[in-house]
C-alpha positions as CSV (number, residue, x, y, z in Angstrom):
1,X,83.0,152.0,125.1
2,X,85.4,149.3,125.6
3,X,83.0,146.4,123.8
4,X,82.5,149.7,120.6
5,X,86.8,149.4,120.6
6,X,87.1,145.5,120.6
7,X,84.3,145.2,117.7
8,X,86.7,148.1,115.5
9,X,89.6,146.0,116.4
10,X,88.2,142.4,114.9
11,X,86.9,144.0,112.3
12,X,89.7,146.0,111.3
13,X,91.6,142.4,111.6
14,X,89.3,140.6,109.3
15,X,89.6,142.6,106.5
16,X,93.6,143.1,106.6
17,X,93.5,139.4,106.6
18,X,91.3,138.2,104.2
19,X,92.1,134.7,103.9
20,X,91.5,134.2,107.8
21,X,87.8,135.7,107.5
22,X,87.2,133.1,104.9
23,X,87.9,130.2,106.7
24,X,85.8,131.6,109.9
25,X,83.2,132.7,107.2
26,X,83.2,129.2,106.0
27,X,83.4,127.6,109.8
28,X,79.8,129.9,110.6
29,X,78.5,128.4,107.3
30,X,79.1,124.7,108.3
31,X,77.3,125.2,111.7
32,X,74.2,126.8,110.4
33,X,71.2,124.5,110.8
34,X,73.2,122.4,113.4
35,X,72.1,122.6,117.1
36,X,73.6,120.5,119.0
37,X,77.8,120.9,117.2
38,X,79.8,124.1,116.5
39,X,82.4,122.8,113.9
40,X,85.9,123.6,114.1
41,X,89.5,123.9,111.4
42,X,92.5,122.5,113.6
43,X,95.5,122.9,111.8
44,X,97.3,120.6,113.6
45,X,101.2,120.7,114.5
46,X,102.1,117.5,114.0
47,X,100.7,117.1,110.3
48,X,103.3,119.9,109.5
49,X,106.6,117.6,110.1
50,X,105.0,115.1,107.5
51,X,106.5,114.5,104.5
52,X,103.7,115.1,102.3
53,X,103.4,118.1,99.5
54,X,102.2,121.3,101.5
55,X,101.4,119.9,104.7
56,X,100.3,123.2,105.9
57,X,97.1,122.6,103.7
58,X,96.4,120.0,105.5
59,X,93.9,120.3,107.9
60,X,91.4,118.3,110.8
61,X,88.1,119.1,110.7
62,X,86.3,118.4,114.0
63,X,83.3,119.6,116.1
64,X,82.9,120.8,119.2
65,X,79.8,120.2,121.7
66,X,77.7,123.0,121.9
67,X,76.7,122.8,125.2
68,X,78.8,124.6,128.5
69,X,81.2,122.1,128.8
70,X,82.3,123.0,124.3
71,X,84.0,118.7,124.4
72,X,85.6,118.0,121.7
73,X,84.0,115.3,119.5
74,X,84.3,113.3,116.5
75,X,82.7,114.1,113.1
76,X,79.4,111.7,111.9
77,X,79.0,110.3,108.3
78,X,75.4,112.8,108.0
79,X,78.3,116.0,109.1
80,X,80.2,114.7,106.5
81,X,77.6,114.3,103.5
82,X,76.4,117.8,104.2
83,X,80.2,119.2,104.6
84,X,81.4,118.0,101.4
85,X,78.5,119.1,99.3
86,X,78.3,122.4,100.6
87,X,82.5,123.5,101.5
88,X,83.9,125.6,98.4
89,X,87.6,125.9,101.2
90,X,88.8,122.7,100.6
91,X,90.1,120.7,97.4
92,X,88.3,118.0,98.9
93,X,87.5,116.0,103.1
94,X,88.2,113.1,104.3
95,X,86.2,110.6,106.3
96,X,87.9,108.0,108.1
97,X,87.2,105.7,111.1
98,X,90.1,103.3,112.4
99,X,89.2,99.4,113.1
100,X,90.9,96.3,114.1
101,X,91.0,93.9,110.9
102,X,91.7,90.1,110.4
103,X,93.1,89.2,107.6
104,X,93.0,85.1,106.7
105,X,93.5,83.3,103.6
106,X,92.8,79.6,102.9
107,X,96.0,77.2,104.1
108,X,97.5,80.7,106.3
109,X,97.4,81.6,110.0
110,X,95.3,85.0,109.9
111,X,97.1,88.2,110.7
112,X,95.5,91.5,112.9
113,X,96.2,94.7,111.3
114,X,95.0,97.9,112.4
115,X,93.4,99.6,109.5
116,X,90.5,102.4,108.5
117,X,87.5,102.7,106.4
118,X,88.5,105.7,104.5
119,X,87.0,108.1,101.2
120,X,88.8,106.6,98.7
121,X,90.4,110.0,97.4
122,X,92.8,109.6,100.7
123,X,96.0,109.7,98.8
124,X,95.6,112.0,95.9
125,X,94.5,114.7,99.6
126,X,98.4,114.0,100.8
127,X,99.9,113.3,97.4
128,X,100.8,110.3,97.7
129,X,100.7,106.8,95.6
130,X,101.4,103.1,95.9
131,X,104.6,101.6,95.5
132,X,102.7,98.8,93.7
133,X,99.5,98.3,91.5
134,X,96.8,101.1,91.5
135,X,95.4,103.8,94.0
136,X,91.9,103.7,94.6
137,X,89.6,105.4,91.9
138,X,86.1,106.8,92.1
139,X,83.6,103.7,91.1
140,X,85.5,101.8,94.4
141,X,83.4,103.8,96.6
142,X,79.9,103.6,94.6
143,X,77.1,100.9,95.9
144,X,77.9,97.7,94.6
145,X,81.3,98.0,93.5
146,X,83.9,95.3,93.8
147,X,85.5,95.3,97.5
148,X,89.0,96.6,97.1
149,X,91.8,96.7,99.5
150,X,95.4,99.3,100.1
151,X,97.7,97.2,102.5
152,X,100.9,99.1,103.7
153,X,104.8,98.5,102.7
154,X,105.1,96.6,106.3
155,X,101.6,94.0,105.3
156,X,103.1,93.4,102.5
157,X,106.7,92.4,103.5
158,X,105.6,90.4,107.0
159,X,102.8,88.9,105.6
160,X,103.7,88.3,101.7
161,X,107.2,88.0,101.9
162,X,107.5,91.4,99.2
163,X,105.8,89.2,96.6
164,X,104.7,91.5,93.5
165,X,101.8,88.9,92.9
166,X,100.0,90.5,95.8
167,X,97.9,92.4,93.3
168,X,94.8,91.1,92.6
169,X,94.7,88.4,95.4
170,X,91.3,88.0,97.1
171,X,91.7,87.8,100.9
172,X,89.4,87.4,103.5
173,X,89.0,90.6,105.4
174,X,86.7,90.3,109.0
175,X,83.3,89.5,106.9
176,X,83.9,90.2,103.7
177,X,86.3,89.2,100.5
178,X,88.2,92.8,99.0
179,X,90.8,92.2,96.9
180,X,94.4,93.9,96.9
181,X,95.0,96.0,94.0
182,X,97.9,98.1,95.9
183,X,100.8,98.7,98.0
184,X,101.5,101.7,99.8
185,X,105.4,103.3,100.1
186,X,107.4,102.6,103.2
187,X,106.4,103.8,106.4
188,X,103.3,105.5,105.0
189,X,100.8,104.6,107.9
190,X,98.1,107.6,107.5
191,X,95.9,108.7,108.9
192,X,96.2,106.9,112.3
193,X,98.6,104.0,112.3
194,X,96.8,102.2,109.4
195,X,98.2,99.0,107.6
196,X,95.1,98.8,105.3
197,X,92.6,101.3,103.5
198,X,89.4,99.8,102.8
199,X,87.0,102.2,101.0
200,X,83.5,103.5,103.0
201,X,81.3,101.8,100.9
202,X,82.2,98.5,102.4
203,X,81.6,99.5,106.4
204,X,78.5,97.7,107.3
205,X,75.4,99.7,108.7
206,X,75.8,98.9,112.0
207,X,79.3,100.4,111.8
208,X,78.2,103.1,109.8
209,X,75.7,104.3,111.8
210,X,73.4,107.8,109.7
211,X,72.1,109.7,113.1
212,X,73.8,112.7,113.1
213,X,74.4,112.4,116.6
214,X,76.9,109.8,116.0
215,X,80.4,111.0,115.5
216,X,82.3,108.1,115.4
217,X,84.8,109.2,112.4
218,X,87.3,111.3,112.0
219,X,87.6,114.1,108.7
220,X,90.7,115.6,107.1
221,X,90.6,118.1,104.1
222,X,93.4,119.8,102.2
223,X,93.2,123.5,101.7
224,X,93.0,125.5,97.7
225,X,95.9,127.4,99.1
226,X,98.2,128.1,102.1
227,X,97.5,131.0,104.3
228,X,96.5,129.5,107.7
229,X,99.1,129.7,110.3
């Protein structure tokens, strides 16, 4: 008799608040087909003090292991795929993975950054946009496309002295040659503590590794509307 009054209760729940049963709806969706991951929506506290438009649309998307022990793990670039073709919740995700780059230049000591490969709709997900040249657009992140680089407000002053000719420079970035075409605003180091953007397309395949098992990477997605507490 107890379970028969706990099942009324939920239920009764879910339907008073509809916009919660569509993001759980949505949650079961994303882990059917998908043994070995239950996916999880963490709207996380800390996003919330940022000053973005409507942080409280803002949301991690993770998974958890769907063994006894439910770890918390990272998200793979095959979850992702499948997650943004298939979500209908979210204006739009975002993959990113953080790395260590060098940046070096001909007749320049070379500089270490951290910095993330990163969808290159980033910005328009927190509103934001640079200080200085362009943001990224779609053709960055399609095979073949010029490599392309976002450095932060601090890059751009300790290593190019706030020089506006930054644009369009070509450095060299660990093994390959993006050039700048932005500047982000002042203490705008997101996600992570990242100094430069460079877009997915550009992570080599041993970095970008397709097994699904292999959640290396990190997703954010902004929400059609407010409603989650």
């Amino acid at each position: 008799m107890a379970l028969w009054q706990d099942i009324r209760f939920a239920a009764r729940l879910l339907i008073k608040d509809r916009w919660f049963t569509m993001v759980a709806a949505t949650a079961l969706a994303l882990g059917l087909g998908v043994n070995t991951a239950v996916f999880t929506f963490v709207n996380a506290v800390l996003i919330r003090g940022l000053p973005f438009d409507n942080p409280d649309r803002i949301m991690w998307v993770g998974s958890r292991n769907g063994n006894a022990n439910g770890r918390e793990e990272g998200v793979s670039f095959t979850d992702f795929e499948d997650w943004r073709d298939q979500q209908r919740t979210f204006q739009g995700l975002v993959l990113w993975g953080g790395f260590a780059f060098t940046i070096s230049e001909a007749g320049r000591e070379p500089d270490r950054f951290t910095g993330i490969y990163v969808s290159t709709n980033v910005f328009k997900m927190i509103g934001e946009q640079p200080v200085l040249g362009r943001d990224f657009l779609p053709e960055d992140e399609q095979p073949g496309a010029p490599p392309v680089l976002m450095i932060s407000h601090n890059v751009w002053q300790s290593r190019y002295g706030s020089d506006p000719n930054v644009l369009g420079r070509t450095v060299t970035l660990n093994a390959f040659a993006p050039t700048i075409i932005g500047v982000m605003p002042p203490d705008l180091q997101f996600p992570g503590d990242a100094n430069l953007w460079v877009p997915l397309v550009h992570m080599s395949s041993g970095v970008k590794p397709l097994t699904r098992d292999a959640r290396n990477f990190s997703v954010f997605g902004r929400l059609t509307r407010s409603g989650v507490g």
